[in-house]
N, C-alpha and C positions, 0 to 999 in steps of 0.2 A: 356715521363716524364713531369712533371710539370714545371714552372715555377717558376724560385728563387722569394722568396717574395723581394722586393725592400731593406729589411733592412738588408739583409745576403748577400749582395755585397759589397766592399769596395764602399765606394760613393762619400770618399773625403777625400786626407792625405796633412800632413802640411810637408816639409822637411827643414830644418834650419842647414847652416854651412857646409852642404856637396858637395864637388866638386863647382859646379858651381851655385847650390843652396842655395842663400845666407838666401832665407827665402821664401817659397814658397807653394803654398796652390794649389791643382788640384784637380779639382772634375770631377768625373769618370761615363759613362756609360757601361751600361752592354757589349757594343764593343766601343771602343776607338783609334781614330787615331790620329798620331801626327805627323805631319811637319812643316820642317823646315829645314834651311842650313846644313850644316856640321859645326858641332863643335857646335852647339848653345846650344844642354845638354837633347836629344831627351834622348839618353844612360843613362846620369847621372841620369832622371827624376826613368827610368824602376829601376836600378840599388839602388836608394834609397829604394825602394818597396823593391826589393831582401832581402837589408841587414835587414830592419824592419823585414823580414820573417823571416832569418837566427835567427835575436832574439828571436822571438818568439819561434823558434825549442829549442832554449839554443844551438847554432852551430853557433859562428863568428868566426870560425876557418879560416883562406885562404884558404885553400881546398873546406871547403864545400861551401863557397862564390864562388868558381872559377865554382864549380860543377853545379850553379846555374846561371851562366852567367856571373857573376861581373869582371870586368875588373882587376886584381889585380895589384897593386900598395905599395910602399913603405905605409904605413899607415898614415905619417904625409900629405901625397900628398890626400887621402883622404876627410880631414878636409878644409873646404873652407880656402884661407888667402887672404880674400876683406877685411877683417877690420883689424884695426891697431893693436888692441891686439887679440892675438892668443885663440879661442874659447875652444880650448881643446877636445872638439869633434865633435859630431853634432846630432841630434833629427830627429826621425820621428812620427808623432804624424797621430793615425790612428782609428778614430770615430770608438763607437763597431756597432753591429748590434740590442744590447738591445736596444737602443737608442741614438739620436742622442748627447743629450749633453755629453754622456761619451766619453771617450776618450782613449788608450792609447799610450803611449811614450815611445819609446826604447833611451836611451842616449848611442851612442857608442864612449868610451873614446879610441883617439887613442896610443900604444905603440908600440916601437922599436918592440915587438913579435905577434902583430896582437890587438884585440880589446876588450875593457872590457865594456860588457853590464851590463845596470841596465835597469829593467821596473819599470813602474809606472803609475797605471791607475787614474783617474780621473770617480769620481760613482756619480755627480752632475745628477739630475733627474733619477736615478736609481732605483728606489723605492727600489725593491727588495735586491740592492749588498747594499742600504745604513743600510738597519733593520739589516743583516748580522753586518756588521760594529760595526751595535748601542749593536749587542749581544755579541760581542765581548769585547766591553768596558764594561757591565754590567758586565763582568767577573764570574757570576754565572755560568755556562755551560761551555762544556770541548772546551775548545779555541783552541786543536791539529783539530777535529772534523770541527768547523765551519771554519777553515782556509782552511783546504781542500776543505768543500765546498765553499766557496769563491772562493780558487784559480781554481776551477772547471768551475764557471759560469765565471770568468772574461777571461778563454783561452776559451769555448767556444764564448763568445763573438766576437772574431776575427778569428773564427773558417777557415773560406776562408782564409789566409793569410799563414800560413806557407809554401801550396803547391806551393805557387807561384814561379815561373821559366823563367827567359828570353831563350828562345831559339833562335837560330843562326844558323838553321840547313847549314851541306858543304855536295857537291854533293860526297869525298872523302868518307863521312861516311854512306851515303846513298847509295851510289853504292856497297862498299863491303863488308858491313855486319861482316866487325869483328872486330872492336868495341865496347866494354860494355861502359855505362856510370855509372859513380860513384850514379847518383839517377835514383832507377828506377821508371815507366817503358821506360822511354825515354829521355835519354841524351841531353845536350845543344845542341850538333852539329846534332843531329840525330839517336846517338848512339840508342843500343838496339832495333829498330826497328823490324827486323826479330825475336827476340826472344818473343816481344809482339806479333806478327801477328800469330806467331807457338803456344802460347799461348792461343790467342785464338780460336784456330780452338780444341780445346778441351772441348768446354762449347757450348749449347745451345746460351747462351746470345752473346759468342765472336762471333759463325759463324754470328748470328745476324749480327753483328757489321760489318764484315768482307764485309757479303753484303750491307749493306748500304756503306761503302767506295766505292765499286764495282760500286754501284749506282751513286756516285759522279762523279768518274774520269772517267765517260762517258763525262764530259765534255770537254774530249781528242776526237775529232770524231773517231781515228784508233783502241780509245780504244773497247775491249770487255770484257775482264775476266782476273784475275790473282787470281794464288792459292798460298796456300806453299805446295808443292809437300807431299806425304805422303812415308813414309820409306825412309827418309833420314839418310846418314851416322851422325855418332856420331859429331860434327865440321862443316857439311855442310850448308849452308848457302844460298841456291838460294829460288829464285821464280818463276813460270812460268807465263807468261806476255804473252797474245793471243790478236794481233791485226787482228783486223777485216777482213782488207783487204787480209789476206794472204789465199789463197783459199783451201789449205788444212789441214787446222785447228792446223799448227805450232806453235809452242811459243818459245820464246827468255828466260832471265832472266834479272836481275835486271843489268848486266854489259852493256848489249845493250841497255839498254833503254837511252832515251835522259831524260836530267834534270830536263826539267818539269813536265814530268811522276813520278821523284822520290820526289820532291820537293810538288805536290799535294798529292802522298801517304804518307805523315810525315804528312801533314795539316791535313787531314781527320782521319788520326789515330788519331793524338793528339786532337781532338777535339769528335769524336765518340769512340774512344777505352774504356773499361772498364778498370779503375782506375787511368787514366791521370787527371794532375790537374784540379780542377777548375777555378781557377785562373793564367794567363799566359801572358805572352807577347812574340809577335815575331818581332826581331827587322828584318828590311829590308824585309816586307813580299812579295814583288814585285820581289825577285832575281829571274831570269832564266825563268821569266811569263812574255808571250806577254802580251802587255799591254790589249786588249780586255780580255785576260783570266782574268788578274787582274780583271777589275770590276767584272765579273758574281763571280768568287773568294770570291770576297766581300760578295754581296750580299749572296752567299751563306753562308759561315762566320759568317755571322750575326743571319741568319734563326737558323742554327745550335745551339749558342750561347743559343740562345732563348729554342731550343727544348731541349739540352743537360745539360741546368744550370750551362752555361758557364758564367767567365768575361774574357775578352779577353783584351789587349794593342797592338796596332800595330804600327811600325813607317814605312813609305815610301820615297821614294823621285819622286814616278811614280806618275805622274797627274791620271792616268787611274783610281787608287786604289778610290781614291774618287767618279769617277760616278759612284759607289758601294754602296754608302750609300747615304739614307734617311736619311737629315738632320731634316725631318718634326717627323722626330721618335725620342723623347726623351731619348731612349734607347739609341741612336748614338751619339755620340760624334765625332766631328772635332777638334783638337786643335793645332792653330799654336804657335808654339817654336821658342821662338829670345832670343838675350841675348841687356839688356838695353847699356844706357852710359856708366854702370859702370862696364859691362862684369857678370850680375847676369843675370840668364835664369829667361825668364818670360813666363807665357802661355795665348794664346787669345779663347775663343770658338768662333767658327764660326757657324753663324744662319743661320736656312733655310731661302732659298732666297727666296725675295717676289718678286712676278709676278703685273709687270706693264704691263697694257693695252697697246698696238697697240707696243707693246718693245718683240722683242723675246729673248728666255730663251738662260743665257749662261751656257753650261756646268761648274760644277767646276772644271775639268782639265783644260778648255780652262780659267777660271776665276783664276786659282791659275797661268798657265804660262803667263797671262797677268797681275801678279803682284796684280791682285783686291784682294788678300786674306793674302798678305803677304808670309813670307818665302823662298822668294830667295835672294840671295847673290847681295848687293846693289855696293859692291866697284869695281866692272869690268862693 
């Protein structure tokens, strides 16, 4: 597959008044990582994306928020309160792909029963949505008609944004396959898995798919093959899982396997599968991965990203996950997360390091846990 053009990526959102985002601007590569302490608003950052999404969908209901990763919360708890008068809600403001001075803004006002969205785009250099506009006001021509098309080019515009999902996969929902997720094809926690994998073993393109995972989680050394078993009962749920080592060509299932095993088969799905988002984030992507797996992880992650027409969000707190990325790769993104004097989350990008003569290179694991990069915890 091709490569996303540069302008049909989210490339840069503003978040204003939410949680711990008092005002805040982050501009995104096509993989993106974020660290930082605990508590400093890695979550909050993903989590404003989400709700922008949910508006986009016309869904800020609690459920489908919850469905999507969002923390759920009393709604007033929601709305920052760093300032002295109460905001009333709070903004995410998310450049189209037509270009970059447009813009749009979901305002989500909060109430005792969940949240009342308005959008509102911004067609400054638009050429095209502004003529639409300008026919609009000439009132000559059927204004049901041009509105439509209007409201057609301004949601393709942010066309990436809806699917977006923070995922959180648990080794509980990956190991026993009986869990549906409320969006499919693949739940926050992990949900749905075996139902995509069985899925696809019915299509030309999924078996595709299926081996290119296969190809991945080679980078298990014990690994060799796993299937979804064919004539299973109605409810059944296994997989068969062939390691290498075993010499007469045995296999286990998805309960014996250990959790790195399960934890790489969710990454490789959601990233190779046919019809998983484009747009995604995974918070804590280092759980249950030796840190060496992490970086090659990365690195593949990124490749992936690249060949799938992926954007990706990641947050860690593993040093490893960064000798994974190419910081010389504008695609990549490093972003460390603090919160200032006043308890607002800010974000820093981190640049590729420059090579000094007769000075040997320091890894960035070794340069993030010797504090050169920021993000650890100053008061112990």
């Amino acid at each position: 597959m091709g490569y996303l053009d540069e302008r049909s990526m989210i490339r840069s959102f503003r978040a204003q008044h939410f949680k711990s985002l008092e005002d805040l601007e982050v501009e995104l590569g096509r993989v993106t990582v974020l660290i930082g302490e605990n508590g400093c608003g890695k979550s909050n950052i993903l989590e404003s994306i989400a709700f922008a999404a949910a508006a986009e969908a016309g869904k800020a209901e609690h459920e489908f928020l919850a469905s999507r990763g969002v923390r759920m919360t009393d709604p007033r708890m929601m709305v920052s309160a760093y300032r002295a008068e109460q905001p009333g809600g709070f903004e995410i403001i998310v450049p189209t792909k037509r270009g970059l001075p447009s813009s749009v803004s979901f305002v989500l006002n909060d109430s005792l029963k969940g949240f009342a969205v308005s959008t509102s785009y911004s067609l400054k250099g638009d050429a095209e949505l502004e003529q639409l506009v300008e026919r609009l006001r000439d009132k000559t021509e059927n204004a049901v008609a041009i509105h439509r098309e209007l409201e057609a080019k301004l949601r393709e515009s942010v066309e990436p944004l809806p699917d977006f999902i923070i995922f959180s996969p648990e080794n509980s929902a990956l190991r026993t396959f009986q869990a549906e997720g409320q969006i499919l094809p693949l739940g926050v926690r992990g949900e749905g898995l075996f139902a995509l994998l069985k899925w696809m073993t019915k299509s030309d393109e999924g078996r595709r798919s299926i081996a290119a995972i296969s190809e991945q989680l080679t980078l298990l050394d014990w690994f060799q093959s796993f299937e979804v078993p064919a004539g299973l009962a109605p409810g059944e749920r296994t997989l068969n899982i062939v390691d290498r080592f075993l010499a007469d060509g045995s296999s286990f299932d998805q309960r014996s396997a250990n959790e790195g095993f399960l934890f790489l088969l969710f990454y490789f799905a959601l990233i190779l599968a046919p019809g998983t988002p484009r747009f995604f984030a995974i918070d804590n992507v280092d759980a249950s991965l030796n840190p060496h797996l992490c970086e090659e992880l990365i690195r593949r992650l990124v490749s992936l990203a690249k060949q799938q027409d992926k954007q990706v969000i990641l947050t860690t707190h593993n040093p490893s996950v960064l000798d994974g990325l190419d910081l010389s790769d504008d695609e990549v993104r490093l972003l460390v997360v603090h919160r200032n004097r006043s308890g607002h989350t800010r974000v820093r990008r981190v640049d590729a390091p420059k090579h000094i003569e007769g000075v040997a290179p320091v890894r960035l694991s070794e340069a993030f846990l010797r504090g050169y990069l920021g993000g650890l915890p100053k008061n112990f």
